[in-house]
Backbone as ProteinMPNN parsed JSONL, in Angstrom:
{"seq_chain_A": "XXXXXXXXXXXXXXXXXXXXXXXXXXXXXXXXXXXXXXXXXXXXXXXXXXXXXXXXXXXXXXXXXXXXXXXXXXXXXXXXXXXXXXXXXXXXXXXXXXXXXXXXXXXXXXXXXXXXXXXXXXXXXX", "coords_chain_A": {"N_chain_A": [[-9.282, -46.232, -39.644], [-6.595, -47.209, -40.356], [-6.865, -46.56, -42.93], [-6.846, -44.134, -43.962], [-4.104, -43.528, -42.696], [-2.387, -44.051, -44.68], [-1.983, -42.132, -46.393], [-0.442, -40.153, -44.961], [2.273, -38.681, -44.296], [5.406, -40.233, -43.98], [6.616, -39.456, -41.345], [4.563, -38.741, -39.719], [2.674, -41.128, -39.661], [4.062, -41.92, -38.195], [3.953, -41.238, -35.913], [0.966, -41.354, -34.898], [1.057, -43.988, -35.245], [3.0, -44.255, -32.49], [1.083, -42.625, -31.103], [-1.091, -44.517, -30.739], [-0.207, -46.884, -29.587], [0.444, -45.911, -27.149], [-1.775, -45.181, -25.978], [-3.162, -47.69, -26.101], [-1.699, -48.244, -24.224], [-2.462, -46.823, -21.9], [-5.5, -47.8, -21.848], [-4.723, -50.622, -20.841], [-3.735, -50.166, -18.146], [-5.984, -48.912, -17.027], [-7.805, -50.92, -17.21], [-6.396, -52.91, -15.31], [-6.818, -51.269, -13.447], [-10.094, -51.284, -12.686], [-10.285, -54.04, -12.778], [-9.156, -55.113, -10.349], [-10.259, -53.079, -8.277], [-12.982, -54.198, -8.661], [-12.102, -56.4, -6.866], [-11.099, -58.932, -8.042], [-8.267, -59.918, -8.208], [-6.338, -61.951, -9.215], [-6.586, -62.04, -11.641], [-6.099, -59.23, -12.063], [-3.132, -58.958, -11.599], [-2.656, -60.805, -13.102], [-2.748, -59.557, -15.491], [-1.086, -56.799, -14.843], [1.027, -58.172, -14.561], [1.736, -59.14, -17.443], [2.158, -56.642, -18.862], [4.541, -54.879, -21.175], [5.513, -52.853, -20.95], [6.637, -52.89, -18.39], [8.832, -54.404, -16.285], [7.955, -56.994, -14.506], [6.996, -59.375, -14.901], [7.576, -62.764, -13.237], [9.081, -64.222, -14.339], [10.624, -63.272, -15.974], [13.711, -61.326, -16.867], [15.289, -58.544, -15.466], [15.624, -56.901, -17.827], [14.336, -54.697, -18.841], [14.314, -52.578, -17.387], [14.878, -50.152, -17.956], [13.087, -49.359, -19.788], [11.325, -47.091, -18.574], [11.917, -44.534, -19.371], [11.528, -44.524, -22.483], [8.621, -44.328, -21.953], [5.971, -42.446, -22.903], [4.797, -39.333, -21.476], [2.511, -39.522, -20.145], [1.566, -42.091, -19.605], [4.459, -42.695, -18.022], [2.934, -40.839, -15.554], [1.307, -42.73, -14.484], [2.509, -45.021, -13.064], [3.217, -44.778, -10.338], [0.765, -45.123, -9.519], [0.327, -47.728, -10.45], [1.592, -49.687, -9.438], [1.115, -49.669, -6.83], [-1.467, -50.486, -7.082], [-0.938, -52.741, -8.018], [0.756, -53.967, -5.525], [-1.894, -54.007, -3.885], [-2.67, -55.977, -4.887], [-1.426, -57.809, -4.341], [-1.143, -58.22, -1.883], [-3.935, -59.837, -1.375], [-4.174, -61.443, -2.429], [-3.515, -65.265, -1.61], [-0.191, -66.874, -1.489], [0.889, -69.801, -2.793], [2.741, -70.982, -3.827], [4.859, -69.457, -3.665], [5.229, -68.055, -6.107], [4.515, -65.365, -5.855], [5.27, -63.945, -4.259], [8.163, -63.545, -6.062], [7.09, -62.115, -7.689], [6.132, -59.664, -5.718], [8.812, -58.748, -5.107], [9.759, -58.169, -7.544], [7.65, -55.975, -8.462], [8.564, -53.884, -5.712], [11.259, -53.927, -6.859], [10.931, -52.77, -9.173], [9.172, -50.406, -8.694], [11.699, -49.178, -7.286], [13.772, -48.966, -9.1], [12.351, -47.218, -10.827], [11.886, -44.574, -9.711], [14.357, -44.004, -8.76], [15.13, -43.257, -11.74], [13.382, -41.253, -11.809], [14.578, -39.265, -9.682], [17.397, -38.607, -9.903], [19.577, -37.753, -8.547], [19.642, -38.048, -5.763], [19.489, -40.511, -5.054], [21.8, -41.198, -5.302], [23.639, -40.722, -3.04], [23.083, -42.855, -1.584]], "CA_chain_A": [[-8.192, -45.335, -39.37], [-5.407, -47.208, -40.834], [-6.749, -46.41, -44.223], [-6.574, -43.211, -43.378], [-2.467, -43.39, -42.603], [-2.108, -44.45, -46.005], [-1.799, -40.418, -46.934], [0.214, -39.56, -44.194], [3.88, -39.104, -44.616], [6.286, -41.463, -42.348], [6.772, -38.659, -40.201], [2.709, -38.51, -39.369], [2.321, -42.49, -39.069], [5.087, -42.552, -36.786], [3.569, -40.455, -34.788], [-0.349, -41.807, -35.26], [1.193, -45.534, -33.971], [3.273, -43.669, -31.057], [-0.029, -42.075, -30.029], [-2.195, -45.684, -30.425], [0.698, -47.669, -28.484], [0.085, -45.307, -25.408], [-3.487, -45.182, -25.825], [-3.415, -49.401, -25.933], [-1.211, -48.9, -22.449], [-3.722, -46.104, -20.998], [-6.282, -48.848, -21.87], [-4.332, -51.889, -19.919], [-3.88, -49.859, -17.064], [-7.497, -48.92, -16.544], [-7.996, -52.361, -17.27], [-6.106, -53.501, -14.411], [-7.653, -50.816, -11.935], [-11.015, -52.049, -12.492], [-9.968, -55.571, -11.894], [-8.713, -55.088, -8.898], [-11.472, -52.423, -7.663], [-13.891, -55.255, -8.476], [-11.798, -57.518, -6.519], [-10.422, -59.761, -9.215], [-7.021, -59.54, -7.385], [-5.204, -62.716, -9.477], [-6.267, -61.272, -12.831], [-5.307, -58.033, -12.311], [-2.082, -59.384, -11.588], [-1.896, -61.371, -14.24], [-2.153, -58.304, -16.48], [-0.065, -56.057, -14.768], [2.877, -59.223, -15.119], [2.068, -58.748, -18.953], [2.539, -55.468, -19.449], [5.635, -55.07, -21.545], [6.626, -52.007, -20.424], [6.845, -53.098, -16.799], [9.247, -55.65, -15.78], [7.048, -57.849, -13.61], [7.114, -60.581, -15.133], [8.955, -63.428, -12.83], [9.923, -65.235, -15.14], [11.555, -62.601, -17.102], [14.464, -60.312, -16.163], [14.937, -56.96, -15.749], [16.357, -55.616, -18.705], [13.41, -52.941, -19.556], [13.878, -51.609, -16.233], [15.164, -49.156, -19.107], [11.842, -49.003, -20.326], [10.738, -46.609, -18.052], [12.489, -43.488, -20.17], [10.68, -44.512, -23.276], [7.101, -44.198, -21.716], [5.016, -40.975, -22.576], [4.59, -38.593, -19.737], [0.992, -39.756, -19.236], [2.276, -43.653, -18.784], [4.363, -42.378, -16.468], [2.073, -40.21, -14.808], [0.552, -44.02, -13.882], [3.074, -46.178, -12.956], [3.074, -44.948, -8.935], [-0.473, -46.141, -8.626], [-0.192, -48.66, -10.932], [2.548, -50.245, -8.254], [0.441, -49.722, -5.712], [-2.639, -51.721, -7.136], [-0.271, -54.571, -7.562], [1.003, -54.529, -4.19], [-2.692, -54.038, -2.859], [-3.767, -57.471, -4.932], [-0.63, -59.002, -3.841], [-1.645, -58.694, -0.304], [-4.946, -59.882, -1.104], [-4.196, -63.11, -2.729], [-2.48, -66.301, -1.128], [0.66, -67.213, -2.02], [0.566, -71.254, -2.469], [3.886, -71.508, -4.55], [6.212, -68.383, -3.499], [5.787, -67.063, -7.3], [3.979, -64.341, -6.133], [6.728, -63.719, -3.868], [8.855, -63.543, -6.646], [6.254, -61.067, -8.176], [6.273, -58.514, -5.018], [9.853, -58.692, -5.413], [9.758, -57.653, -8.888], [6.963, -54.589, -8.128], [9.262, -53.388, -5.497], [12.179, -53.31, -7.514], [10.342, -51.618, -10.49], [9.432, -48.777, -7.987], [13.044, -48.461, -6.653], [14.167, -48.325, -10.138], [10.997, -45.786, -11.301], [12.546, -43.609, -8.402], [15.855, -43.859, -9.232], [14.993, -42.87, -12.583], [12.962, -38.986, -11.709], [15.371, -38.487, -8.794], [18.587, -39.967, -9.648], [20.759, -37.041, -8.072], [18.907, -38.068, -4.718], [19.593, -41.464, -4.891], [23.517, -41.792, -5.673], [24.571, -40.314, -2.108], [22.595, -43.757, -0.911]], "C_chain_A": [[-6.956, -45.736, -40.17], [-5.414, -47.086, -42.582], [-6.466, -44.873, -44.493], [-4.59, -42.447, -43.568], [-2.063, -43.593, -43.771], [-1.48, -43.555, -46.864], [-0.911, -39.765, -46.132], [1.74, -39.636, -44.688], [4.4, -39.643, -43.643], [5.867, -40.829, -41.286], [5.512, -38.821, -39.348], [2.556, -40.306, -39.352], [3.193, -42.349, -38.036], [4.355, -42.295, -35.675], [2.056, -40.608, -34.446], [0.227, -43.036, -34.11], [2.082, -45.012, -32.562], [1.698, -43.787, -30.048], [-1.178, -43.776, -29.55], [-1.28, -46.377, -29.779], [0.393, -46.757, -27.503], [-1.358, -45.16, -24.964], [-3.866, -46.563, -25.358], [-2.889, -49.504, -24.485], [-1.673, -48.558, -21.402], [-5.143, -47.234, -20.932], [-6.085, -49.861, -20.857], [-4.253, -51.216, -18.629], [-5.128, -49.791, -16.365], [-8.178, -50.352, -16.12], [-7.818, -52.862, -16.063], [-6.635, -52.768, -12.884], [-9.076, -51.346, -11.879], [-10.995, -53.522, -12.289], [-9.795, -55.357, -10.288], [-10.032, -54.376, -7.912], [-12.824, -53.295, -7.347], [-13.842, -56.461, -7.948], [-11.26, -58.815, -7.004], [-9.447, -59.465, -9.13], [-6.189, -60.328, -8.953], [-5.561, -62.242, -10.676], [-6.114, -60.175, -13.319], [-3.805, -58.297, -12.319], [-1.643, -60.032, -12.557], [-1.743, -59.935, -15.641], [-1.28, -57.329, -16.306], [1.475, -57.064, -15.27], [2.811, -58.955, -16.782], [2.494, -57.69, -19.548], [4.107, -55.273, -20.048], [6.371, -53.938, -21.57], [7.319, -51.669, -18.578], [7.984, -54.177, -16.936], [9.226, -56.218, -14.505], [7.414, -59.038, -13.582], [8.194, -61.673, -14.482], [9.202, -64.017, -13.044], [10.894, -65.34, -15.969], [12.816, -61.786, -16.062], [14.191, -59.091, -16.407], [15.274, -56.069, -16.282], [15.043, -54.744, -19.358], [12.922, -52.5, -18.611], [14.252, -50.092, -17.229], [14.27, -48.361, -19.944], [11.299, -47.663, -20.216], [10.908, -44.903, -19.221], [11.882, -43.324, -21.669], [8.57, -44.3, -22.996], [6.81, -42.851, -21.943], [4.874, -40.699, -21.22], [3.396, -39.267, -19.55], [0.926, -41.125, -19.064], [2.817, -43.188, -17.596], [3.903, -42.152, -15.125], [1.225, -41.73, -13.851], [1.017, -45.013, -13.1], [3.336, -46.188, -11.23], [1.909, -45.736, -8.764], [-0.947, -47.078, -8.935], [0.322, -49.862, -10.062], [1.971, -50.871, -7.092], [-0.539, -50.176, -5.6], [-1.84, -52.829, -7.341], [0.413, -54.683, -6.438], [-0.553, -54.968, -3.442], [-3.223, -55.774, -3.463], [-2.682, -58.333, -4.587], [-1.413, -59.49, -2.394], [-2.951, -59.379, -0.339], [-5.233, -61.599, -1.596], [-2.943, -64.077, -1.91], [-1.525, -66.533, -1.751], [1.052, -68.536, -1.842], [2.43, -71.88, -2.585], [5.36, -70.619, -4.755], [5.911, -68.116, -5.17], [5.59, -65.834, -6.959], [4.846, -63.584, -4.869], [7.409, -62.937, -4.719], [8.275, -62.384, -7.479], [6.712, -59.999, -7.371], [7.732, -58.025, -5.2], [9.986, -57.497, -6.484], [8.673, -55.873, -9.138], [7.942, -53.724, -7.302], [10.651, -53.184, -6.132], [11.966, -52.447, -8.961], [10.65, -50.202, -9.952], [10.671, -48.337, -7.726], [13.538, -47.72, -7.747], [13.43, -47.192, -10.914], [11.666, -44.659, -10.176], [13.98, -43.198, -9.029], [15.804, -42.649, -10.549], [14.271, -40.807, -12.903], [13.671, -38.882, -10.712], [16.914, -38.796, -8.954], [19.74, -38.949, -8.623], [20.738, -37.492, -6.266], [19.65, -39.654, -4.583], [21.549, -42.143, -5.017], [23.938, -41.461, -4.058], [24.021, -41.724, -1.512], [23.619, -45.097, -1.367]], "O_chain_A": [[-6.26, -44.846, -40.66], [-4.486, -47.354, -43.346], [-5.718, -44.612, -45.435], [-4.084, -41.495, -44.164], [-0.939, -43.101, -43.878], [-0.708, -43.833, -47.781], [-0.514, -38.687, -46.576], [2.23, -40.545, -45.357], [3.948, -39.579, -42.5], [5.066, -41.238, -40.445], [5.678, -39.061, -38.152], [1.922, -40.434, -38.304], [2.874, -42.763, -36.922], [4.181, -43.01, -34.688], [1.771, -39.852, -33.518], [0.066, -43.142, -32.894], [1.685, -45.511, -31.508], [1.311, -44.427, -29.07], [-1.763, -44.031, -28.498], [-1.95, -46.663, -28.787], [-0.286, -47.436, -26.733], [-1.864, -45.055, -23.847], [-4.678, -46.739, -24.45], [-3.26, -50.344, -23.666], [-1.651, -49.146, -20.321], [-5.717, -47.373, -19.852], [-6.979, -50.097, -20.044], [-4.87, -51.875, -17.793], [-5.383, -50.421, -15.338], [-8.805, -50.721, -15.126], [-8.815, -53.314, -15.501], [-6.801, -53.263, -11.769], [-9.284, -51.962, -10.834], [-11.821, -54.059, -11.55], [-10.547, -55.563, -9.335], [-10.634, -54.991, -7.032], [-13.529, -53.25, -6.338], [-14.651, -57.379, -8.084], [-11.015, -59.713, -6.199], [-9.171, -58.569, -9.927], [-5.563, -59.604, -9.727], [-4.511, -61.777, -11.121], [-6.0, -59.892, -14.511], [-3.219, -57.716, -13.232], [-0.479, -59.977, -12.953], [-0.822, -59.616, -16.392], [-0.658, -56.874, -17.265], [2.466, -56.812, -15.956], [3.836, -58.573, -17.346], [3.122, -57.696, -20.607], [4.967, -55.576, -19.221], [7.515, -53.833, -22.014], [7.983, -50.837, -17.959], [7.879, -54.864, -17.952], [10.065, -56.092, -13.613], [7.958, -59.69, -12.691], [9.362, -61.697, -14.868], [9.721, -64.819, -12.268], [11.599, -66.211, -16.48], [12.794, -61.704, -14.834], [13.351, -58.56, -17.134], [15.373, -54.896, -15.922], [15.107, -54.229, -20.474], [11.77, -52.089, -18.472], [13.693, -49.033, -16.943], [14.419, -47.296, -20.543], [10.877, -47.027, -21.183], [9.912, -44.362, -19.701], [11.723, -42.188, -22.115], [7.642, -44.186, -23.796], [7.361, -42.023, -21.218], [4.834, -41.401, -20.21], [3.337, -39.682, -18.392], [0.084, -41.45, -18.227], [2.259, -43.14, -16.499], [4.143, -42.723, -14.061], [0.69, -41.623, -12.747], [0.285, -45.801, -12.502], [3.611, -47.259, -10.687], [1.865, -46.766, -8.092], [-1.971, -47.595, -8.488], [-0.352, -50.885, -9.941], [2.131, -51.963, -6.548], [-0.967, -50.456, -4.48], [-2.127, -53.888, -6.781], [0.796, -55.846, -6.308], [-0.632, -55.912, -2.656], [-3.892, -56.574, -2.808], [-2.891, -59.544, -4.514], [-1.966, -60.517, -2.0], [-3.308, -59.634, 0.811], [-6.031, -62.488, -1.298], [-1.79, -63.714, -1.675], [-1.781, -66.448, -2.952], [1.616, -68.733, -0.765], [3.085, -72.68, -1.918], [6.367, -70.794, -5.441], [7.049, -67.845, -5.553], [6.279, -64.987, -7.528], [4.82, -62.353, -4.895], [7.461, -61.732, -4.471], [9.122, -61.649, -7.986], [7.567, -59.266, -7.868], [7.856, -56.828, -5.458], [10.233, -56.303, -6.31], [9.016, -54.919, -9.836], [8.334, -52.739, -7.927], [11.186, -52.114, -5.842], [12.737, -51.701, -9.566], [11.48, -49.332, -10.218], [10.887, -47.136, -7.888], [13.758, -46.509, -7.774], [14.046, -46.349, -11.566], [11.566, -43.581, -10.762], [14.39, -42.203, -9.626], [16.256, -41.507, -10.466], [14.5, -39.828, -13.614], [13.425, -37.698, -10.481], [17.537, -39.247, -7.993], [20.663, -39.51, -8.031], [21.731, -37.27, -5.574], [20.54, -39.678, -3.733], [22.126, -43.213, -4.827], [24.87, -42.217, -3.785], [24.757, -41.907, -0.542], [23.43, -46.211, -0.88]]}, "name": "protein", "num_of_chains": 1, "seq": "XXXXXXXXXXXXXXXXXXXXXXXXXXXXXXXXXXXXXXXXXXXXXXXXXXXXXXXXXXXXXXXXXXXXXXXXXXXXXXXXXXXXXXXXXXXXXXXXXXXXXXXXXXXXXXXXXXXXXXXXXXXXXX"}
């Protein structure tokens, strides 16, 4: 394929690697529902914390809660139930060392801010 782009004008690669960056994040997601579905709680988790258009990660902050506005609609379209498989493997694994604490944390404030973000007129009278 990328010999391919070679002929394309900017305009048409740009838009080629757009489409394979959302395809690579439709990929990780799936990814992480079959983990989890198969019960493989802590390495679904560890991939949702990687994802770099989430800010999960608790080690990182949360400047690409900003992110969310750059995602294709059909990322979007994922990121409620992607939430909601990392809460279900939170609950499902022990927490030895409070990180994963520090994780749920970080899922619930994604969602608040994913909220915020398609309702915001809703959310200012709060």
């Amino acid at each position: 394929m990328i010999d391919c782009i070679l002929f394309f004008s900017h305009q048409e690669r740009e838009h080629v690697f757009q489409q394979q960056t959302v395809l690579r994040q439709l990929e990780s997601i799936l990814s992480i529902h079959k983990l989890a579905r198969l019960g493989h709680y802590v390495d679904a988790l560890r991939e949702v914390a990687k994802l770099p258009f989430l800010p999960l990660d608790p080690r990182g902050s949360d400047s690409a809660v900003d992110a969310f506005e750059n995602l294709s609609s059909h990322v979007q379209a994922c990121v409620p139930d992607l939430l909601k498989v990392a809460l279900s493997c939170l609950d499902n694994v022990t927490d030895s060392d409070g990180s994963l604490r520090a994780l749920r944390a970080k899922v619930l404030s994604c969602g608040y801010h994913w909220l915020v973000g398609l309702f915001p007129c809703f959310f200012h009278f709060f």
